[in-house]
Structure formats: C-alpha cells, structure tokens
N, C-alpha and C positions, 0 to 999 in steps of 0.2 A: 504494500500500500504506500511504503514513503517510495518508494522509485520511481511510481506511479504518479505521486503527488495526488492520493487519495485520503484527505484527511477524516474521514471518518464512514462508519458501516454500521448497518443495524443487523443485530440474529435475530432472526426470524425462528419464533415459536413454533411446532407442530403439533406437540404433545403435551400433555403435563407430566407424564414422565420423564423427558428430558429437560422440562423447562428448569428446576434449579442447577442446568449445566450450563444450561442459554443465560441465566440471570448472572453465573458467576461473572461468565466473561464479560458482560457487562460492567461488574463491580472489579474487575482486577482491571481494565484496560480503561482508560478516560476518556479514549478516541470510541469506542463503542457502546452501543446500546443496542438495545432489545425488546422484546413484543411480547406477550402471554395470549396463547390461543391454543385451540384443535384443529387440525386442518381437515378437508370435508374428506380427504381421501381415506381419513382415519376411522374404519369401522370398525363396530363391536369394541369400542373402549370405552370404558364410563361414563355416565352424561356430564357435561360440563352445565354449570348454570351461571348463571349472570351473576349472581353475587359473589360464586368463585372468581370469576374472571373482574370484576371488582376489586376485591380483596388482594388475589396478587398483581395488579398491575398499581397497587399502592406503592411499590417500591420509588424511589423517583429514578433508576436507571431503565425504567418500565418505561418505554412511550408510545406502547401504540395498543392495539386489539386484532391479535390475529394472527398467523392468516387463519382467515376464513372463509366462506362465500359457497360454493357451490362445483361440483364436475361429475356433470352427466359423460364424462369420455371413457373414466377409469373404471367405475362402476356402474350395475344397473340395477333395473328392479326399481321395487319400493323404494325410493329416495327422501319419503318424508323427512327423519330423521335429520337427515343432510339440513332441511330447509328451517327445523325447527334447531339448529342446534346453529344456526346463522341468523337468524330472531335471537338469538339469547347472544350473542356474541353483538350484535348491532342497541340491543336495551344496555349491555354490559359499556360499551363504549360511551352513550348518549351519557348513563349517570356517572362515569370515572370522567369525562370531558377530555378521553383521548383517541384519538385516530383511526381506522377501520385499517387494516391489508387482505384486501379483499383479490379472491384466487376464482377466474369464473374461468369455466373449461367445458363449450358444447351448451353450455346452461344460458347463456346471455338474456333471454327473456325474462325468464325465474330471478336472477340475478339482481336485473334492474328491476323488478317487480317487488322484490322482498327487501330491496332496499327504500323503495317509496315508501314502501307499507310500515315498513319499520322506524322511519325517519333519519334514517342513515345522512342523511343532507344537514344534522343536527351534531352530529360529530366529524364528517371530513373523513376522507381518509385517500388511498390512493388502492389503483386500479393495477394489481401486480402483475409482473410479465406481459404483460397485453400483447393479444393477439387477435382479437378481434375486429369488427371492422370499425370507422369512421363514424356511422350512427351509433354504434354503442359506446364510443368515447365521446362523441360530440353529450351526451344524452348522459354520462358520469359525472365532465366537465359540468355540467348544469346544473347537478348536486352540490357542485364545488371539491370534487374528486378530480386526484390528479392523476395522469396516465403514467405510468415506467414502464420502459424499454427494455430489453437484457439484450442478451449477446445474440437473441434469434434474430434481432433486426440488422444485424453484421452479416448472415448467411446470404450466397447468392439466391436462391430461390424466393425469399422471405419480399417480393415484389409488393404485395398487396400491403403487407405493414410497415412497408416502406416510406407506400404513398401515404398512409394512415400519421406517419412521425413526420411529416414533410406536414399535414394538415393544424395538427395539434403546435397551438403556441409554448411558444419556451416557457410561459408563465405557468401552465400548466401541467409542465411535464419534469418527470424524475427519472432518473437511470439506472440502474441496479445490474448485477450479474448473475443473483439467483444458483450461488453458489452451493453446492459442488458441481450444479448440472450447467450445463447450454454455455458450455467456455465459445467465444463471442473469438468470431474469424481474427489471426491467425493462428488460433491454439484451438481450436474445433475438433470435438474429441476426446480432448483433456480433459484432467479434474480444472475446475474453475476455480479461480477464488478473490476475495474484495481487488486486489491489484490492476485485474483487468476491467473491469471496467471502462478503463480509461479509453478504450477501445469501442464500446459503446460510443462514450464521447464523441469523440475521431468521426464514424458512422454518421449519427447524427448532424454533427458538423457538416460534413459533405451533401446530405441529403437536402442539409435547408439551403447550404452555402454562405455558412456564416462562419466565423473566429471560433477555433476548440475555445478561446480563452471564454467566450459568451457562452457556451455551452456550461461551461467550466463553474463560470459566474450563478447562472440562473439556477441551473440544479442544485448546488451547493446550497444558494437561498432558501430554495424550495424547501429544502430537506427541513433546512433549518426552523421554517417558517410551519412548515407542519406538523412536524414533532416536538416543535418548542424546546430546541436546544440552541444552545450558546457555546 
C-alpha cells in the first residue's frame, strides 16, 4: 500500500465468526478500518439481528454495515432469508448512523426494492464491486449511494462497465480491489491485495480522460466523507 501510495483500506466483514479478526486489524493498524456484517452468500449460519449488528459496530474503528445486500447468482431456491437478513442489516445501519456495503449479484431489482422499502437513503452507503448497469447506479446514486469499481473494470472484456465508470461522476464514485479476489489487469489471476488498486485508478483515469492525480483526489475524499474518517 505505501509503494502504491494507498493511504488507507477498509476489511470488509463477512461473518461474525471472523469478525473479531477483521476488528483486530482495524485496532493494530491506524491506516485501516473495518465493517460488521453477514454477507448474503453466507447460509445456514445464525441469524444476525439489528441490535447485534448495532452493538458491535459501536466500536469506533467500526465504520460501516456490511457487506450485505442480496445474490441470486451463487444461490437459489427460497431466498427469503437473504432478503430479511438485508432488512435487518439496513434498520441496523439507519439506528448506528453508519454506512451500508451493499453486495447485489443477478438481484438488482430486489436490491433496489428492499433498499427503498427499508430507507437505506437514511444511512448512505456504497454500491460494492458494481457490475451492473447504468440504470441501476444512476437509481443508487439517487439514494445518495456511491458506486466502486475493482479490478473487473481493468479487464479487456469488462466493455459494458466500462461505459457505466465513464457515466458515473467522480463525486460519486469509490475504488476498491475486493481483495483476495479480481486482482485488477496486470496481475489478473493473482491473489489481490489493498496495493493494487492503484491500478483501478490508472483504469478509471483513462476511461474519463482525466489526471490519476483527480482520481487520486476525489476517491480518497469520498472514502473519507462517507465513512467519517480523518
């Protein structure tokens, strides 16, 4: 991350089993921080309730709620479960007044659906990996969610989300690497990790045709501005 000139990263929660491993490295390192959530691909593990997810995102190296959201990709069948346990993660944010990381995959509908109904537009939060199209980030952005990028908008094929980052304003938009997975071209294949990024960057840069150093700028804000760090 410093060769990179990446000042700072968040871990990202999946379970509550690992989450006091996610909160350590929060509390040993000052450049990072981290989220409390269950992610939807996680079945058959305890329910989580909003006032759990309350309680530990008291810590203050806690900034966010999640991930969470919804993927009809990985699984099927009865999905309720998914839907009510992304209600509880969205009431859990509104009363902590921290951030969603919201994970939507094949779901896009249900997604933005369970995020009106919920009031997700009440906490903020951002719209991870995005891969989606145009209308469903224009229609995030409106909530006041922001879109991030990873390393799949680096890949030659990745056409369609291409044009989608060329659409979406810099004000709105964050970068991430979604590490260990989707190391972001020239290391594609690899395990990923905060470092790269930068490379996202670079990507982005080219697609709008503006200065890395502007990319560089605006994200960094963003991050800032939505997580409420300093």
């Amino acid at each position: 991350m410093r060769v990179n000139q990446v000042e700072r990263a968040l871990c990202v929660s999946v379970n509550l089993e690992d989450f006091p491993r996610v909160r350590k490295l929060a509390e040993d390192y000052p450049h990072l921080h981290a989220s409390v959530g269950v992610h939807p691909d996680h079945e058959g593990v305890a329910t989580v309730t909003a006032a759990q997810l309350v309680r530990l995102a008291g810590h203050p190296k806690i900034v966010a709620i999640g991930e969470t959201g919804l993927d009809y990709y990985r699984l099927k069948g009865d999905l309720e479960w998914q839907r009510e346990r992304f209600h509880s993660h969205i009431r859990a944010a509104r009363e902590c007044g921290k951030p969603l990381i919201i994970h939507t995959r094949d779901a896009a509908e249900d997604t933005l659906r369970i995020m009106r109904e919920g009031g997700a537009q009440d906490a903020g939060g951002v719209m991870h990996c995005f891969t989606e199209s145009w209308e469903v980030a224009a229609a995030a952005i409106e909530m006041g969610f922001y879109i991030s990028f990873s390393g799949i908008v680096t890949f030659k094929n990745a056409t369609a989300l291409k044009e989608v980052a060329r659409r979406v304003p810099l004000e709105n938009m964050l970068i991430e690497t979604d590490a260990p997975y989707l190391a972001p071209v020239p290391h594609r294949g690899k395990t990923n990790q905060p470092g790269y990024v930068r490379h996202v960057a670079e990507e982005i840069a080219r697609i709008k045709e503006v200065p890395l150093e502007l990319v560089a700028t605006k994200t960094t804000h963003n991050y800032n501005q939505l997580f409420n760090v300093v």
